[in-house]
RORO-713514 format. One record per atom (N, C-alpha, C, O): x, y, z; residue number from 1; atom name. Coordinates in Angstrom, 2 decimals. Layout:
<dogus>
<dogu u="X" v="Y" w="Z" k="NUM" a="CA"/>
...
</dogus>
This chain:
<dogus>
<dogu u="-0.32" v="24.98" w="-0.47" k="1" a="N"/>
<dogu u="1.04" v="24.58" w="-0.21" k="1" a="CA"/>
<dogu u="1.03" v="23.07" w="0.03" k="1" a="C"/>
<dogu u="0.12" v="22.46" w="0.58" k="1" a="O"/>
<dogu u="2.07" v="22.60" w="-0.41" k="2" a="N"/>
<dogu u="2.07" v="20.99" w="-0.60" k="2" a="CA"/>
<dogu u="3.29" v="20.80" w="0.52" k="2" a="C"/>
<dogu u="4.22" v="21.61" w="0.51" k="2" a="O"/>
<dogu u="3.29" v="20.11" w="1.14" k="3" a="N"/>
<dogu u="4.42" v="19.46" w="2.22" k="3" a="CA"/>
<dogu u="4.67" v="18.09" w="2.80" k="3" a="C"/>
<dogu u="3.95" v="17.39" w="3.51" k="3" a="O"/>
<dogu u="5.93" v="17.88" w="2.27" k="4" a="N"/>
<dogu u="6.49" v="16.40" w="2.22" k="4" a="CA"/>
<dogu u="6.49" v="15.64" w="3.94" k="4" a="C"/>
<dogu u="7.08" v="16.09" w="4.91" k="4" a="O"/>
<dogu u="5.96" v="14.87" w="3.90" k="5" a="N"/>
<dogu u="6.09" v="14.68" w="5.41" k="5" a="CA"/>
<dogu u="6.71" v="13.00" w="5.75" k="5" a="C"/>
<dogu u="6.60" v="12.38" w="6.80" k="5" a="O"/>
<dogu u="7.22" v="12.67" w="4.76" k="6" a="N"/>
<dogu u="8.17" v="11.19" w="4.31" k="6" a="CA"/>
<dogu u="9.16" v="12.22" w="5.29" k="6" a="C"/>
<dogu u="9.42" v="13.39" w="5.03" k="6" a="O"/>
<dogu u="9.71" v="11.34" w="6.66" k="7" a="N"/>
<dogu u="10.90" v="10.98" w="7.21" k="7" a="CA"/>
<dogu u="10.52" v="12.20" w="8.17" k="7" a="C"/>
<dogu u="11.38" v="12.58" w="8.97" k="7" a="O"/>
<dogu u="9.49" v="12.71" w="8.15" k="8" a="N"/>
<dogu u="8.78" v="13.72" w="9.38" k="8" a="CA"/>
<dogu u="7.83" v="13.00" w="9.82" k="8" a="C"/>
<dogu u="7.82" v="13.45" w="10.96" k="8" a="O"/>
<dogu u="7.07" v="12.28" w="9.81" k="9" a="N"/>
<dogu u="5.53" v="12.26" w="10.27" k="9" a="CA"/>
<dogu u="5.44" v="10.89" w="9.81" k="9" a="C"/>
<dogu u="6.20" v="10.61" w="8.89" k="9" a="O"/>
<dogu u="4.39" v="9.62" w="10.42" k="10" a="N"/>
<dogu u="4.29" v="8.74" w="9.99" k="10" a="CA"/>
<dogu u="2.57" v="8.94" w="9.80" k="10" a="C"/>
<dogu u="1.90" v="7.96" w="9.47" k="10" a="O"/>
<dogu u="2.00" v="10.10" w="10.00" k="11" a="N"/>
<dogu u="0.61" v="10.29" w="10.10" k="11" a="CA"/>
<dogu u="0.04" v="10.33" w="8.61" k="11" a="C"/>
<dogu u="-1.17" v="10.13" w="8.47" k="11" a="O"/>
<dogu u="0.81" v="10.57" w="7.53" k="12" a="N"/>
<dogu u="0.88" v="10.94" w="5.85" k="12" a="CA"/>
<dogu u="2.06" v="11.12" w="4.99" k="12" a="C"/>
<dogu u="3.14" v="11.52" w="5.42" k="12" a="O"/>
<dogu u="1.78" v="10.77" w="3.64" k="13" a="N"/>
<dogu u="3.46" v="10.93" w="2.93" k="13" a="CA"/>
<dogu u="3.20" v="13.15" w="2.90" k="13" a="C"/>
<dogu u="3.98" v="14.08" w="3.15" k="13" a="O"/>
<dogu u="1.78" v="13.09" w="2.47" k="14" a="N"/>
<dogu u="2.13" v="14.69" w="2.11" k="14" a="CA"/>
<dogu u="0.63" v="15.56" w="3.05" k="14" a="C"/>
<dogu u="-0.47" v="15.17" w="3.44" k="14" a="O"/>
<dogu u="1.23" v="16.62" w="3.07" k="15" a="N"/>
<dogu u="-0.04" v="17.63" w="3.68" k="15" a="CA"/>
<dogu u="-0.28" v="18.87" w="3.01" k="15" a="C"/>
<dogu u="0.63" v="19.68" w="2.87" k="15" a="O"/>
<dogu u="-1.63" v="19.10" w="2.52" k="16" a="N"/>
<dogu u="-1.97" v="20.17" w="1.93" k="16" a="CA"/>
<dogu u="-2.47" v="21.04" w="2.57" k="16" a="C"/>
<dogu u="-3.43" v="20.79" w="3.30" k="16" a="O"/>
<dogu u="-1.82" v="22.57" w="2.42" k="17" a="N"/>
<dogu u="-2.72" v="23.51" w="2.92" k="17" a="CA"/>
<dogu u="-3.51" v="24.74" w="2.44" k="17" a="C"/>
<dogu u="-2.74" v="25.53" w="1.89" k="17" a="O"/>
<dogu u="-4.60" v="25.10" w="2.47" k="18" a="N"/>
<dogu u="-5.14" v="25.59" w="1.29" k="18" a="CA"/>
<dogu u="-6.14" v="26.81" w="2.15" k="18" a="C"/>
<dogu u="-6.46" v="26.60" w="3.32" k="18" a="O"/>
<dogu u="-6.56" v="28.05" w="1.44" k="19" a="N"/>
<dogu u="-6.71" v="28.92" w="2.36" k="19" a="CA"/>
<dogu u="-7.91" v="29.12" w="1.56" k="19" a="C"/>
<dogu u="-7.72" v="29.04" w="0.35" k="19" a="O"/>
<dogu u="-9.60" v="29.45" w="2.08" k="20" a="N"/>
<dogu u="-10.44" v="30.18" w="1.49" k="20" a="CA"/>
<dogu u="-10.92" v="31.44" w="2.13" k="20" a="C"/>
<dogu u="-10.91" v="31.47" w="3.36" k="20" a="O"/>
<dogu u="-11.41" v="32.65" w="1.37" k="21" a="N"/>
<dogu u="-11.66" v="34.06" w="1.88" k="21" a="CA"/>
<dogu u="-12.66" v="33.66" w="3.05" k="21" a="C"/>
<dogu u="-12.34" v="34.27" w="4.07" k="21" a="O"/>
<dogu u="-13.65" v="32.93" w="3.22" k="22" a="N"/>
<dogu u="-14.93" v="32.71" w="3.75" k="22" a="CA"/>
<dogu u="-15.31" v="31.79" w="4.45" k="22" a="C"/>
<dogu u="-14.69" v="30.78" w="4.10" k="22" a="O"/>
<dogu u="-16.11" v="31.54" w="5.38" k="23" a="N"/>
<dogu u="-16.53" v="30.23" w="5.61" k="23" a="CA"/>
<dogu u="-17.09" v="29.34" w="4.32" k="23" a="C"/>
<dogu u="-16.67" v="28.30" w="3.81" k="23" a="O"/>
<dogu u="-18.11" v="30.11" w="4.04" k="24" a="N"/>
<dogu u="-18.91" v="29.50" w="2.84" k="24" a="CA"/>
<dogu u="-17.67" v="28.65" w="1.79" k="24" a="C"/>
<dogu u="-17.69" v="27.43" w="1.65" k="24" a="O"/>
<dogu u="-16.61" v="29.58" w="1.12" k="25" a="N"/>
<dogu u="-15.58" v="29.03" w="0.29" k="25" a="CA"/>
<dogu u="-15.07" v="28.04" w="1.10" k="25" a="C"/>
<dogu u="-15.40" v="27.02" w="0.50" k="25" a="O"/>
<dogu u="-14.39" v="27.66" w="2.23" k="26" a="N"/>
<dogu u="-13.77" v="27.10" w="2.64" k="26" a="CA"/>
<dogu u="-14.63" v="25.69" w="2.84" k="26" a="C"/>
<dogu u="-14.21" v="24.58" w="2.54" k="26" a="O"/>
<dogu u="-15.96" v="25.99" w="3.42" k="27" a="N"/>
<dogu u="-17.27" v="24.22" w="3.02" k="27" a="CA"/>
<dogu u="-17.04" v="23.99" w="1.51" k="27" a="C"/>
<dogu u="-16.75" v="22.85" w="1.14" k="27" a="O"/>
<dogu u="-17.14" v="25.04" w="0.57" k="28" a="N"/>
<dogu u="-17.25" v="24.58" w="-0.74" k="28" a="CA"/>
<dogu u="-15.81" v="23.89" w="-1.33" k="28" a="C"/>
<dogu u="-15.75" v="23.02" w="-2.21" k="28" a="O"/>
<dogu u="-14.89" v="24.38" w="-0.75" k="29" a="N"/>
<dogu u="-13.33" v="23.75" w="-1.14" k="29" a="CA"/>
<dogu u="-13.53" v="22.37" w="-0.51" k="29" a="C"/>
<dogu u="-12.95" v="21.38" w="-0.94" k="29" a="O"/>
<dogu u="-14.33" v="22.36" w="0.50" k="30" a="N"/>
<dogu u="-13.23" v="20.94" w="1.57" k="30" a="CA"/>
<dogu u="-14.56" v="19.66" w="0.97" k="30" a="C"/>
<dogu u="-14.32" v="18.45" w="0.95" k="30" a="O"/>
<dogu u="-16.07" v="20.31" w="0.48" k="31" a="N"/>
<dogu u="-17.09" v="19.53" w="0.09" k="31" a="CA"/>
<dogu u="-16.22" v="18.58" w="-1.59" k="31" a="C"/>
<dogu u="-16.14" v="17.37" w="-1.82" k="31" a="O"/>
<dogu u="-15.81" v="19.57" w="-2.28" k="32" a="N"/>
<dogu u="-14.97" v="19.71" w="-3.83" k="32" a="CA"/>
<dogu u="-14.11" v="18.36" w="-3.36" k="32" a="C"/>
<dogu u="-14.06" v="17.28" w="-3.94" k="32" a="O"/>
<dogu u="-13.35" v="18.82" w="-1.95" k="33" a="N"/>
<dogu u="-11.95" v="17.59" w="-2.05" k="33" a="CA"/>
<dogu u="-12.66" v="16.25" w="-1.72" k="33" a="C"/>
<dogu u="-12.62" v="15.25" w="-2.45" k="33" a="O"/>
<dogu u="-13.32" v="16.35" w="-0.53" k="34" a="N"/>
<dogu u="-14.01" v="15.06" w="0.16" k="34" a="CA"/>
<dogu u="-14.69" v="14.05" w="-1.28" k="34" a="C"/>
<dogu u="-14.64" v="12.87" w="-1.62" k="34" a="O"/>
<dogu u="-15.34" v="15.43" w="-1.85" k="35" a="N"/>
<dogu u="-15.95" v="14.57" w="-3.69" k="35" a="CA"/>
<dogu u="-14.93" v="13.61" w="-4.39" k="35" a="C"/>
<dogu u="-14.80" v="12.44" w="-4.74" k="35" a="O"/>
<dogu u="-14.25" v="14.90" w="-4.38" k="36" a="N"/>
<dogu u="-12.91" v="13.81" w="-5.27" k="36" a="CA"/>
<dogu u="-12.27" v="12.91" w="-5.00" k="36" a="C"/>
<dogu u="-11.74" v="12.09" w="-5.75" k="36" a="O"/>
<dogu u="-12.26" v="13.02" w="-3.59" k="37" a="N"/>
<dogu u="-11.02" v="11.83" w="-2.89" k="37" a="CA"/>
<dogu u="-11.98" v="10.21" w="-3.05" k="37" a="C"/>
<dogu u="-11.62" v="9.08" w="-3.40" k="37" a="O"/>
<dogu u="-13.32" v="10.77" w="-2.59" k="38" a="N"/>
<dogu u="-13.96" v="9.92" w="-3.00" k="38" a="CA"/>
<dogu u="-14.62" v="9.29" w="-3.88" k="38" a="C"/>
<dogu u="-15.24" v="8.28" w="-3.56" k="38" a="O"/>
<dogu u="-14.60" v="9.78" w="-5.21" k="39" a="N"/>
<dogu u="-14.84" v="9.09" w="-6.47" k="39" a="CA"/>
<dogu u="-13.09" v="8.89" w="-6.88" k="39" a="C"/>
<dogu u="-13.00" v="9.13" w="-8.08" k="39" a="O"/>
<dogu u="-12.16" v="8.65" w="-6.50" k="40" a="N"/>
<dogu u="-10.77" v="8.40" w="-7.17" k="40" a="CA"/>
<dogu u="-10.71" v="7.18" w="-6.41" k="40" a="C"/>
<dogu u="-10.71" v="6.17" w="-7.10" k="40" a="O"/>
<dogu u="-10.66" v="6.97" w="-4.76" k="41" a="N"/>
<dogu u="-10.46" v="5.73" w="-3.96" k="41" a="CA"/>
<dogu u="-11.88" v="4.75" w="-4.19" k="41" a="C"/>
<dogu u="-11.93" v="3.54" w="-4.40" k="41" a="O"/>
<dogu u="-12.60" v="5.38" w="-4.12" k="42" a="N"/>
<dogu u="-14.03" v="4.57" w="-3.84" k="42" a="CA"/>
<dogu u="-14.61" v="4.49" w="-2.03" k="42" a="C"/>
<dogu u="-15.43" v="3.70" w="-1.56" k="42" a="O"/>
<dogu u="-14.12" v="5.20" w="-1.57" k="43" a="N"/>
<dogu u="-14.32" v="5.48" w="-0.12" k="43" a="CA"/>
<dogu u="-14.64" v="6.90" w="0.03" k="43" a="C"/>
<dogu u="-14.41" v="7.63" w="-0.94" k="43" a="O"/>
<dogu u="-15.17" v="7.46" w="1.20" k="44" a="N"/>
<dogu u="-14.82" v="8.66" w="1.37" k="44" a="CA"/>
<dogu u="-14.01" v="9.11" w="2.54" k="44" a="C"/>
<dogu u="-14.36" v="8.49" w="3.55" k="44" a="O"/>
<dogu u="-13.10" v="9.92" w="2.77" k="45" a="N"/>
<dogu u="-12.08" v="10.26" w="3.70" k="45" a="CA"/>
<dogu u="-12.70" v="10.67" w="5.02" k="45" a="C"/>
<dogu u="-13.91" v="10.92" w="5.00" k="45" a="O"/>
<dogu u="-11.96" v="10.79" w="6.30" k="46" a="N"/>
<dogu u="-12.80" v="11.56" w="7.35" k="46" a="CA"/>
<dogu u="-12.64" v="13.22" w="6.59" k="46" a="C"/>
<dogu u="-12.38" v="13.55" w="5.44" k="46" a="O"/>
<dogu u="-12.90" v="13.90" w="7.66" k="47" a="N"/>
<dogu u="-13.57" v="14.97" w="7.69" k="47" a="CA"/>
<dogu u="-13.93" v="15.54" w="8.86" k="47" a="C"/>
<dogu u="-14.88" v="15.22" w="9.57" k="47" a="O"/>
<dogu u="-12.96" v="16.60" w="9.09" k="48" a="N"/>
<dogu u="-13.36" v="17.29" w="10.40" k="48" a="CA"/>
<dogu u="-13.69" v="18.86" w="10.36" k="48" a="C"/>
<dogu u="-12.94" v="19.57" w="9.70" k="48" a="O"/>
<dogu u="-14.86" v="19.47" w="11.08" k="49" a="N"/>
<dogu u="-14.72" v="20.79" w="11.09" k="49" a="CA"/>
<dogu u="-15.84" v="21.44" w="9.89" k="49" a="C"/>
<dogu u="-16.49" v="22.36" w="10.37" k="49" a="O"/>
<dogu u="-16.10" v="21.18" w="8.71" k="50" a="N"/>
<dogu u="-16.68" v="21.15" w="7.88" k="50" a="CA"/>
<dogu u="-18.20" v="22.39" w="8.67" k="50" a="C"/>
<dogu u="-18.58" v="23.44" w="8.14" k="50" a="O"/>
<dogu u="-18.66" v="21.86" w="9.82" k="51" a="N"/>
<dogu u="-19.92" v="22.86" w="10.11" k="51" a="CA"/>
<dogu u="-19.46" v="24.03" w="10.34" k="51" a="C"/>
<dogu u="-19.96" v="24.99" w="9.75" k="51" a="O"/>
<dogu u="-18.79" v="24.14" w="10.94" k="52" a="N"/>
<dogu u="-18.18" v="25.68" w="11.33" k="52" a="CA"/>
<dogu u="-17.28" v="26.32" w="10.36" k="52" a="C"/>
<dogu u="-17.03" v="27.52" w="10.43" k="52" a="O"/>
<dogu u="-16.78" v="25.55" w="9.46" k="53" a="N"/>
<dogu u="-16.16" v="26.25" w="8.22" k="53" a="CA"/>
<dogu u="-14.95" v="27.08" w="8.06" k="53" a="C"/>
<dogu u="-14.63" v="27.45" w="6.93" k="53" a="O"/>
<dogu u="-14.18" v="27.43" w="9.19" k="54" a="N"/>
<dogu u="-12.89" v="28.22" w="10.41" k="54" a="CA"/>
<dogu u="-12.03" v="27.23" w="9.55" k="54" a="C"/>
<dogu u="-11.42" v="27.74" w="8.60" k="54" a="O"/>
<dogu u="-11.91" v="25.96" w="9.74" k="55" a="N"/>
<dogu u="-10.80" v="25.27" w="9.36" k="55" a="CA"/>
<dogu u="-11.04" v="23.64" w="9.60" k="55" a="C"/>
<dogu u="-10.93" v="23.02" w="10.66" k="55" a="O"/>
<dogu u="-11.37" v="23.18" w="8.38" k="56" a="N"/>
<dogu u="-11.76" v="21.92" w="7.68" k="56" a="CA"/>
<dogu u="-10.48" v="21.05" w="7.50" k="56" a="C"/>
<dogu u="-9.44" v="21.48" w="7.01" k="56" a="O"/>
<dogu u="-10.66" v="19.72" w="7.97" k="57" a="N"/>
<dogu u="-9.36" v="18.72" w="7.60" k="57" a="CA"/>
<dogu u="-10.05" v="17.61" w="7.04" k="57" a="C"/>
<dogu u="-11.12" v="17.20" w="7.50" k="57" a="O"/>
<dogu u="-9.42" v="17.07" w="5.95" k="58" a="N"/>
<dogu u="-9.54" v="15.90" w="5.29" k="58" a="CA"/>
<dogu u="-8.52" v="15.33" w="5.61" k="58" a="C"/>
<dogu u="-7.47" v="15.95" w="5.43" k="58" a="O"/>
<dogu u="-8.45" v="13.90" w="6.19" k="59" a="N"/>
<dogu u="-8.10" v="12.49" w="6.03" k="59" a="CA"/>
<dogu u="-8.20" v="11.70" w="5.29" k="59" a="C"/>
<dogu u="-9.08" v="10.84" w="5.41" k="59" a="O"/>
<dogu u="-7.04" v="11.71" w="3.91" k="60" a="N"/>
<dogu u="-7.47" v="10.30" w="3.08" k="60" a="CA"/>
<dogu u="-6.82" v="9.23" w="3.23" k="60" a="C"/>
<dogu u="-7.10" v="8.19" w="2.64" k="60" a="O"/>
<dogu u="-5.33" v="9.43" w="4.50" k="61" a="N"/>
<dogu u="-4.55" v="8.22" w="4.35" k="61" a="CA"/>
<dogu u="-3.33" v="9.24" w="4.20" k="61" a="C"/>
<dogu u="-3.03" v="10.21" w="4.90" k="61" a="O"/>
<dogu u="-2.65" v="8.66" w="2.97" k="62" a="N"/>
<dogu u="-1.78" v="9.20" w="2.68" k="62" a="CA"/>
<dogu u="-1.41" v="10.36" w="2.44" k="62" a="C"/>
<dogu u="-0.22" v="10.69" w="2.46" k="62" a="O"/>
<dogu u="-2.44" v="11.19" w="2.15" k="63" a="N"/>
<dogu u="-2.70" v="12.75" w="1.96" k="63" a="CA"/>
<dogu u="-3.47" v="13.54" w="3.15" k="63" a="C"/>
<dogu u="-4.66" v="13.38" w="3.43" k="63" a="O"/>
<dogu u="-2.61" v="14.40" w="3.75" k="64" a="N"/>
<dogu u="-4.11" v="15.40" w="4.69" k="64" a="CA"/>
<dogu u="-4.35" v="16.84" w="4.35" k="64" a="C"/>
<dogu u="-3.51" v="17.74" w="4.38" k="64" a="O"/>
<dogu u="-5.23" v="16.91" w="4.11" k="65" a="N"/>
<dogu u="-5.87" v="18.57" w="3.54" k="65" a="CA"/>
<dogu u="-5.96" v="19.29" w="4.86" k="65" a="C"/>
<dogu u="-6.31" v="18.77" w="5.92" k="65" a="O"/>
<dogu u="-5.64" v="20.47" w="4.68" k="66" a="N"/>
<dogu u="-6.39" v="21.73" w="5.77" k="66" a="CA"/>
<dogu u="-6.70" v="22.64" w="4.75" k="66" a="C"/>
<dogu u="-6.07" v="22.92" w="3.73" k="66" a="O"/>
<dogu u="-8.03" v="23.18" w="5.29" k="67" a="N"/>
<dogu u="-8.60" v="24.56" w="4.10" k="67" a="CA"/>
<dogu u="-9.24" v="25.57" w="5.38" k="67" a="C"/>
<dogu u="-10.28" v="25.40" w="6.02" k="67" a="O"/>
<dogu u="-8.56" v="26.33" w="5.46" k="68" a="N"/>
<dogu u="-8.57" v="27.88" w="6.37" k="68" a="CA"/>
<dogu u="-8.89" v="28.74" w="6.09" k="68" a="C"/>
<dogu u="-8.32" v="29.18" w="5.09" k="68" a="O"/>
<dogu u="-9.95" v="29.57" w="6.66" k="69" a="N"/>
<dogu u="-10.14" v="30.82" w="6.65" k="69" a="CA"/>
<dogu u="-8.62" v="31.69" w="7.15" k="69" a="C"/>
<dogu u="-8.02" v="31.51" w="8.21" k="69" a="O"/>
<dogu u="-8.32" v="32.50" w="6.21" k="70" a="N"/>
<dogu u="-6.95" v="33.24" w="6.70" k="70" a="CA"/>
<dogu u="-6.61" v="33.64" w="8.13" k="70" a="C"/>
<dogu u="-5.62" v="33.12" w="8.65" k="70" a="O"/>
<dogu u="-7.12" v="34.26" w="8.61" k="71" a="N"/>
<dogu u="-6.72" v="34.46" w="10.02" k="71" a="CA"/>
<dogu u="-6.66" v="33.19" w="10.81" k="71" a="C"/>
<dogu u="-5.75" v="33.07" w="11.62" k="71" a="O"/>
<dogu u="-7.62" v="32.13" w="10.63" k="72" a="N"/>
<dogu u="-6.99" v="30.99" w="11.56" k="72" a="CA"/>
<dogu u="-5.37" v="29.86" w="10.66" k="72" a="C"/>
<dogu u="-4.49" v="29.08" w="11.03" k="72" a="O"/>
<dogu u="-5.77" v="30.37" w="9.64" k="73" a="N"/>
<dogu u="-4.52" v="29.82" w="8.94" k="73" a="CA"/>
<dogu u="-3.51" v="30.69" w="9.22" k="73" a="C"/>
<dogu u="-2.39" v="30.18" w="9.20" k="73" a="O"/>
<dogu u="-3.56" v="31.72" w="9.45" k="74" a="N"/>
<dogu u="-2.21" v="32.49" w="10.39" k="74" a="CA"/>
<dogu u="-1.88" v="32.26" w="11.48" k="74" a="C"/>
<dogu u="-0.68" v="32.23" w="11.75" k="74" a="O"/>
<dogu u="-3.27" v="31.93" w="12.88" k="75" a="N"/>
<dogu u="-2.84" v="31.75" w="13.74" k="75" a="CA"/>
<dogu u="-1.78" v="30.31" w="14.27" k="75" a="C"/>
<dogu u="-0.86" v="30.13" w="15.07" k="75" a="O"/>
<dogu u="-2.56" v="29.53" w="13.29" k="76" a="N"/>
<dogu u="-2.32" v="27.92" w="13.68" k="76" a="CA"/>
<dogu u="-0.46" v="27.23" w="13.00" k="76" a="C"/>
<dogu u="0.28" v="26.26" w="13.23" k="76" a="O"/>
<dogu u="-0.45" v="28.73" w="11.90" k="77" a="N"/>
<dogu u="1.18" v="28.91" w="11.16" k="77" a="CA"/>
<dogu u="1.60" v="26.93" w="10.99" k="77" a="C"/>
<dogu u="2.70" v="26.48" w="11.31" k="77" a="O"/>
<dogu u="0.64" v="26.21" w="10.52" k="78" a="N"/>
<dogu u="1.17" v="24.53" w="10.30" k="78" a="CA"/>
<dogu u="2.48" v="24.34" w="9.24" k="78" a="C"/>
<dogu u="3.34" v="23.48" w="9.03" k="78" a="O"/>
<dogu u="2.09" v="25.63" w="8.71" k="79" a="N"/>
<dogu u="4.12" v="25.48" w="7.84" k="79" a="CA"/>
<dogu u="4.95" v="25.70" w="8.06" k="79" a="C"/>
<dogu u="5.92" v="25.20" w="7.48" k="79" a="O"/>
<dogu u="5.06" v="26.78" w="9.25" k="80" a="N"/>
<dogu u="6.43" v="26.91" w="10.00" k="80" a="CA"/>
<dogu u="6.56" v="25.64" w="10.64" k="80" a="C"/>
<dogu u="7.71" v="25.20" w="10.70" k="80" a="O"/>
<dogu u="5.43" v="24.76" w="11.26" k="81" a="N"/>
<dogu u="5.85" v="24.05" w="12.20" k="81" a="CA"/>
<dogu u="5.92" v="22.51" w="11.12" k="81" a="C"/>
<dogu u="6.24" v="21.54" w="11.81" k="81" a="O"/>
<dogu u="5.77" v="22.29" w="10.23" k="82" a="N"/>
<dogu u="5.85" v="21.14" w="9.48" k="82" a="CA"/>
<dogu u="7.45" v="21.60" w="8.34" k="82" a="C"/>
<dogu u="8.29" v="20.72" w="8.14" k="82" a="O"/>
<dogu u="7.57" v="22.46" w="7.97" k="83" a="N"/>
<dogu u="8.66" v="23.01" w="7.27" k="83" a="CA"/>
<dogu u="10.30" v="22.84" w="8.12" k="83" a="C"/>
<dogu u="11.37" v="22.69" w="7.53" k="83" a="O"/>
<dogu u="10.08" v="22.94" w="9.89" k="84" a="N"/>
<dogu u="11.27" v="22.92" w="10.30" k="84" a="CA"/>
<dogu u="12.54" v="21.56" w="9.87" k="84" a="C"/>
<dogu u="12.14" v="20.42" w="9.63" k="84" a="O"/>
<dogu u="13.51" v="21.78" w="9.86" k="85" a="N"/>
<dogu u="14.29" v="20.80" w="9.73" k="85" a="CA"/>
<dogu u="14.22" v="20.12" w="10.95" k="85" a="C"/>
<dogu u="14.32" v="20.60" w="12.08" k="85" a="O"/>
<dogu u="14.06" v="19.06" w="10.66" k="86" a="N"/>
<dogu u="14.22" v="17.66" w="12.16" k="86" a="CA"/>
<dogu u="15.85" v="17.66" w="11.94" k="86" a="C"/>
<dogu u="16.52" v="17.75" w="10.91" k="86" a="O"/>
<dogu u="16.28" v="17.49" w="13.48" k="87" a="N"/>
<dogu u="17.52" v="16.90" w="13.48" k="87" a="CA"/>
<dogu u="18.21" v="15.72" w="13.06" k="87" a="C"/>
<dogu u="17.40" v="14.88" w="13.44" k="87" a="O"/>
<dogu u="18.84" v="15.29" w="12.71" k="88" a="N"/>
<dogu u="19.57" v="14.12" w="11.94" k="88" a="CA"/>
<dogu u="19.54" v="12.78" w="13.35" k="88" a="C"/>
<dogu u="19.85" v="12.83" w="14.54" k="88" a="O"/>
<dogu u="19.06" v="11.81" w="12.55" k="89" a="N"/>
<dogu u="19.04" v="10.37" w="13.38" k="89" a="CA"/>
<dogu u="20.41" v="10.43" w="14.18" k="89" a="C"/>
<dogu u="21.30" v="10.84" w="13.44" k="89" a="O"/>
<dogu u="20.84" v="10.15" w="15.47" k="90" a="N"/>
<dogu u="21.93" v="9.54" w="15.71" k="90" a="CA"/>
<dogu u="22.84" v="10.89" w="16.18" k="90" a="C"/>
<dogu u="23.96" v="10.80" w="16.69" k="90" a="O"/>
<dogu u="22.16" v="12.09" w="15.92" k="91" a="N"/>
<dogu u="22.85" v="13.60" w="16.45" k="91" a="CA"/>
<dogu u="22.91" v="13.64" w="17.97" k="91" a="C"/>
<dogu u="21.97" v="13.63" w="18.76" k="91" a="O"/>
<dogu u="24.23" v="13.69" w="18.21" k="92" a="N"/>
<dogu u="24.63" v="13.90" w="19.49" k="92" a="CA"/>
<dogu u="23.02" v="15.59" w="20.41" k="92" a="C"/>
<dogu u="22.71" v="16.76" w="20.18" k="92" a="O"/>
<dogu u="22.68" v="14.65" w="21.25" k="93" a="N"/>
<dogu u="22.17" v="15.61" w="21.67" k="93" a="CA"/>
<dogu u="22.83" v="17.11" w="23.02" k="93" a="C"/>
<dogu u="23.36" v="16.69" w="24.04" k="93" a="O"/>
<dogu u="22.76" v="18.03" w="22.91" k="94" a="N"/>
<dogu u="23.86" v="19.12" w="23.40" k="94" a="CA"/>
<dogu u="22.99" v="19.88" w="24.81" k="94" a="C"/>
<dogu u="23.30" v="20.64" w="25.73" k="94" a="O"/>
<dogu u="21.75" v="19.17" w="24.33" k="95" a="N"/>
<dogu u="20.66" v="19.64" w="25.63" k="95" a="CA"/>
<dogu u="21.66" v="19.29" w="27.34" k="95" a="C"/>
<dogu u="22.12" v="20.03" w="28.21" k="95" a="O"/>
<dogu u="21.64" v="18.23" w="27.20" k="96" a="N"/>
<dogu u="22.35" v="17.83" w="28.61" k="96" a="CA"/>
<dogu u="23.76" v="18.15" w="29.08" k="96" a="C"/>
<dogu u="24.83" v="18.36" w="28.51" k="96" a="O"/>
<dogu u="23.33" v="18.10" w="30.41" k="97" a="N"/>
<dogu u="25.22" v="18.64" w="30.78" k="97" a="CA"/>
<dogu u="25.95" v="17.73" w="31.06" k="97" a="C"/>
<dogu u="25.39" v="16.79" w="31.61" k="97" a="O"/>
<dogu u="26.76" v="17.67" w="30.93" k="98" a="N"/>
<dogu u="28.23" v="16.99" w="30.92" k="98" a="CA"/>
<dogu u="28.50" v="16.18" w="32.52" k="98" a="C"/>
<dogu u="28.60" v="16.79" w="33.58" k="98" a="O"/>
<dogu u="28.57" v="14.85" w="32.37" k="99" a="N"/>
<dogu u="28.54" v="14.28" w="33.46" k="99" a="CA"/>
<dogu u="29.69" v="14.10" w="34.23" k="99" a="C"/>
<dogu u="29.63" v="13.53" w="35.31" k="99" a="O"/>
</dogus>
């Protein structure tokens, strides 16, 4: 899943999230991206998580990867919480009471 994060997040324009059956798949997906990111920039990205294999993040900048073993990619649900609509700049807020 690809997610726009222009006018959400100043941390990346987009965030990928990507699910493998296994630990093993999930080193071999996040080893695959770290490769690529780094023969396309000429750098290589951070990289977190990678030993334990549960749930791997790449940092390239503008792009951030997550690659999950399913159940922690269920628990951690990053698309409900990146998918919500932000409220509009300048929206009267309704939280407070009336002075």
């Amino acid at each position: 899943m690809v997610i726009g994060l222009t006018g959400k997040s100043d941390i990346a324009d987009y965030m990928i999230i990507a699910t493998g059956r296994s630990q093993r798949q999930v080193g071999a997906a996040a080893e695959r991206v770290h490769k690529a990111v780094k023969d396309l920039s000429g750098r290589p990205p951070a990289i977190e998580g990678l030993p334990m294999g549960d749930w791997v993040l790449i940092d390239s900048g503008d792009v951030i990867v997550h690659i999950f073993r399913p159940e922690v990619r269920e628990f951690y649900n990053l698309e409900k919480m990146w998918l919500v609509d932000l409220p509009l700049d300048g929206a009267k807020d309704t939280s407070e009471g009336a002075s």
